[in-house]
C-alpha positions in Angstrom: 13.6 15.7 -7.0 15.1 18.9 -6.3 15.1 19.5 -3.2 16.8 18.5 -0.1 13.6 18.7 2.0 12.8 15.4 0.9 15.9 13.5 2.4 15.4 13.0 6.4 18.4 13.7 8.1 18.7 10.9 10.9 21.7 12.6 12.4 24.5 14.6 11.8 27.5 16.2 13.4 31.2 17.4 12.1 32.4 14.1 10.9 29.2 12.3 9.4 25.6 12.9 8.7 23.0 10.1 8.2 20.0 9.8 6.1 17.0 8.2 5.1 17.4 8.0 1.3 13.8 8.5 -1.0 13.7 5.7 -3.4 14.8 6.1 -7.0 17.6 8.4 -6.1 20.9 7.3 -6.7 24.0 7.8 -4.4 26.3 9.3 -6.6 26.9 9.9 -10.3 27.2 7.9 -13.2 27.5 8.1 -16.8 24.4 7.0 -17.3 22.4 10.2 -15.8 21.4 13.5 -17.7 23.9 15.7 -16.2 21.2 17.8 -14.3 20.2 14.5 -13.1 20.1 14.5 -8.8 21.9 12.2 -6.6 22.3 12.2 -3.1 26.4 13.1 -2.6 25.5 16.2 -4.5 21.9 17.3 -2.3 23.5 16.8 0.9 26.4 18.6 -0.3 24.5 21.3 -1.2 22.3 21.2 2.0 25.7 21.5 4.4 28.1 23.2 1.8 30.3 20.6 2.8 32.0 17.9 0.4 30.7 14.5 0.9 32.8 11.2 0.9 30.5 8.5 -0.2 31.1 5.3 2.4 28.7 2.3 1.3 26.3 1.8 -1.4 22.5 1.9 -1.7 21.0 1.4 -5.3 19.0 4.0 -6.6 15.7 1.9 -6.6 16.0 1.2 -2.7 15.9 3.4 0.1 16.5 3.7 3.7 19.3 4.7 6.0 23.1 5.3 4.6 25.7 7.4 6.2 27.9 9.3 4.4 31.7 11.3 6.2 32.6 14.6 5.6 36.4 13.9 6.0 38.6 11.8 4.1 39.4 9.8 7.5 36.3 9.2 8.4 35.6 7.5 5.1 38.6 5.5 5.2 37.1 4.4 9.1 33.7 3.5 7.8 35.1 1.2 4.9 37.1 -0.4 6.7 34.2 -1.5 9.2 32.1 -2.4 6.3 34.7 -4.6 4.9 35.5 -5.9 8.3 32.0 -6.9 8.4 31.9 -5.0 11.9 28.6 -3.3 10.8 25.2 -4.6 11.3 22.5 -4.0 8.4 18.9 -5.2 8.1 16.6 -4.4 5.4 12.8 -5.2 4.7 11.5 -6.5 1.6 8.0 -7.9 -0.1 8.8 -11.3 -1.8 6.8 -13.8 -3.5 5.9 -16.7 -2.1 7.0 -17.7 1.5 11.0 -17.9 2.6 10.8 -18.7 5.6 13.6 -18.7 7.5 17.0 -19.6 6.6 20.1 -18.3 4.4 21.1 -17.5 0.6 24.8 -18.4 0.5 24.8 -18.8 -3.6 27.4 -17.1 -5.5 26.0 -13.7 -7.7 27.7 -11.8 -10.3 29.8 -8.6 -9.4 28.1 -6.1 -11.8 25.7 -6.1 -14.8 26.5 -8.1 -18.0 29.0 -9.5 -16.0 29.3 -13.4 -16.2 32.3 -13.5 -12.8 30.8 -14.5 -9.5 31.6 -14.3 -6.0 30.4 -15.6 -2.9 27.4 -14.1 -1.1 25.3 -14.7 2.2 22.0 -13.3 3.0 20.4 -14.0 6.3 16.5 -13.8 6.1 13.5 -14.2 8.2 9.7 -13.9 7.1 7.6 -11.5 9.1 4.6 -11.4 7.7 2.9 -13.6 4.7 -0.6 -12.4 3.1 -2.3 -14.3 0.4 -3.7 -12.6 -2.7 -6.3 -13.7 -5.6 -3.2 -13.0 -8.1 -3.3 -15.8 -10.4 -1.0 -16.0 -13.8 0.7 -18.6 -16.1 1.1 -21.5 -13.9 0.6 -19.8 -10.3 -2.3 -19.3 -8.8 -3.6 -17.4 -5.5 0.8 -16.0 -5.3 1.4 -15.2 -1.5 3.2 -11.8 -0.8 5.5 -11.8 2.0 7.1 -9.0 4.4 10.7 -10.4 4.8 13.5 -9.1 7.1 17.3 -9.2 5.4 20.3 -9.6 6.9 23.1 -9.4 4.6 26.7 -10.2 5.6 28.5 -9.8 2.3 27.5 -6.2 0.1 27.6 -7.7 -3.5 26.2 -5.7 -6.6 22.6 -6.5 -6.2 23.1 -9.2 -3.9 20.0 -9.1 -2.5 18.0 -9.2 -5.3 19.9 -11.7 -6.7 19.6 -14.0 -4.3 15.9 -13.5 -3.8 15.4 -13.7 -7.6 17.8 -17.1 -7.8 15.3 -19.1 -5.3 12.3 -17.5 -7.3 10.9 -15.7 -4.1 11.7 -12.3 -6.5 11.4 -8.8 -4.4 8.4 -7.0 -5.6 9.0 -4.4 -8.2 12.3 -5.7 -9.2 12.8 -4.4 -12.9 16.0 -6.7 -13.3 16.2 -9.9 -12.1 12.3 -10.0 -10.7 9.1 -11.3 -11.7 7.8 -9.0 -14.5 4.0 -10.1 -14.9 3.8 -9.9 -11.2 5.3 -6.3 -10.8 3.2 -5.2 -13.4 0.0 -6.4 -11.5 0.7 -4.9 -8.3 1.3 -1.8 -10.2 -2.4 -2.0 -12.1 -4.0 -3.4 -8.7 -2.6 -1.1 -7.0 -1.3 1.9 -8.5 1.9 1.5 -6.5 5.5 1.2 -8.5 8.6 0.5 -6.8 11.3 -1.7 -5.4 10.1 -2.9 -2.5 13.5 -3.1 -0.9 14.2 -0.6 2.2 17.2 -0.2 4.4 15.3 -0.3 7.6 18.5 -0.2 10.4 21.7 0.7 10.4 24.6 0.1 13.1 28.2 1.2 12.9 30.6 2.5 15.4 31.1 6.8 15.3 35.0 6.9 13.4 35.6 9.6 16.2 34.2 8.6 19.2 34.1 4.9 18.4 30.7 5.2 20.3 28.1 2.3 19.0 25.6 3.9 16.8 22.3 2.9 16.0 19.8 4.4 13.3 16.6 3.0 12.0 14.4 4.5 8.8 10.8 3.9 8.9 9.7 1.0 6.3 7.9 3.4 3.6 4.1 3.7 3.4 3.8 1.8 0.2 4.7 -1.3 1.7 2.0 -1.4 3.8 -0.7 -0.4 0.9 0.3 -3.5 -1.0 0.2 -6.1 2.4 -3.2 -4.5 3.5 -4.7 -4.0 0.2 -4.6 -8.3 0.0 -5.9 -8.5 4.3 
């Protein structure tokens, strides 16, 4: 990627701006990237010559909305809501199997190779289910299902974790998922990514302490894979 035309700015004014983030972009740098490598803080700091104060995470392999300040301040507001738990996120995912309705409250680990845990809870309601002629090992005729997330606690991974855990594995999760799976969605259908999408995001403006609501549409390849098995 380089270029910033591919990030939708969702809104923007002199304390924050908010975007939809492509997929397979990370947030900010690590040591793990080329040096030329992109990452968002540094294309939307390019795009508003401003510098950017990263406020919550997003892994690289999903997308969807996250806000970012351009002030120290407002940073420190937006944290503090997110550890507050004052914000409200939902995200969409395709799953294996059928969920349900319910919540994940198992503990995950804090960061990879990690072995130390802490406490987690995921809110989840399933949307849509489609079954499928996929067959392998000792499943047969797996059902795909559109799932909507509501996570109270931001762990590393949490989400994926916690999916993975009760073996209802996000689609096109490369580290804790379903392998053989991912890899036959991929050949069926030619599509490959995490099918994990922050689809809303509300927060409270660090200025105007105005409610603010923001909502990213859920990315074309989600539906490919559910209609492809209708």
């Amino acid at each position: 990627m380089d270029s910033t035309s591919d990030i939708p700015v969702l809104f923007r004014d002199e304390q924050i701006i908010v975007v939809n983030k492509p997929v397979d972009l990370p947030v900010h740098k690590n040591d793990f990237m080329p040096h030329d490598a992109p990452y968002l803080t540094k294309l939307i700091g390019d795009l508003t010559g401003k510098w950017i104060y990263n406020v919550h995470r997003l892994d690289s392999k999903t997308s969807g909305v996250i806000v970012l300040a351009f002030s120290s301040e407002a940073a420190h507001n937006l944290t503090l809501q997110f550890e507050r738990k004052e914000v409200q996120k939902t995200y969409v995912a395709i799953v294996q199997g059928n969920p349900g309705e319910g919540t994940f409250s198992g503990k995950v680990v804090v960061k990879k190779k990690s072995k130390f845990k802490k406490p987690a809870v995921t809110h989840f309601k399933t949307v849509k289910t489609v079954h499928t002629n996929i067959s392998y090992k000792e499943k047969e005729n797996v059902d795909l299902s559109l799932v909507e997330i509501h996570p109270e606690t931001g762990r590393w991974h949490q989400l994926r974790q916690h999916f993975a855990k009760n073996r209802f594995d996000i689609l096109g999760d490369s580290h804790h998922g379903d392998f053989t799976l991912n890899k036959i969605i991929t050949e069926k259908i030619g599509v490959k990514r995490l099918f994990l999408h922050a689809v809303k995001l509300e927060f409270f403006h660090p200025e105007t302490k105005e409610k603010m609501s923001f909502d990213a549409p859920v990315p074309d390849d989600f539906g490919r894979v559910l209609h492809f098995f209708e």
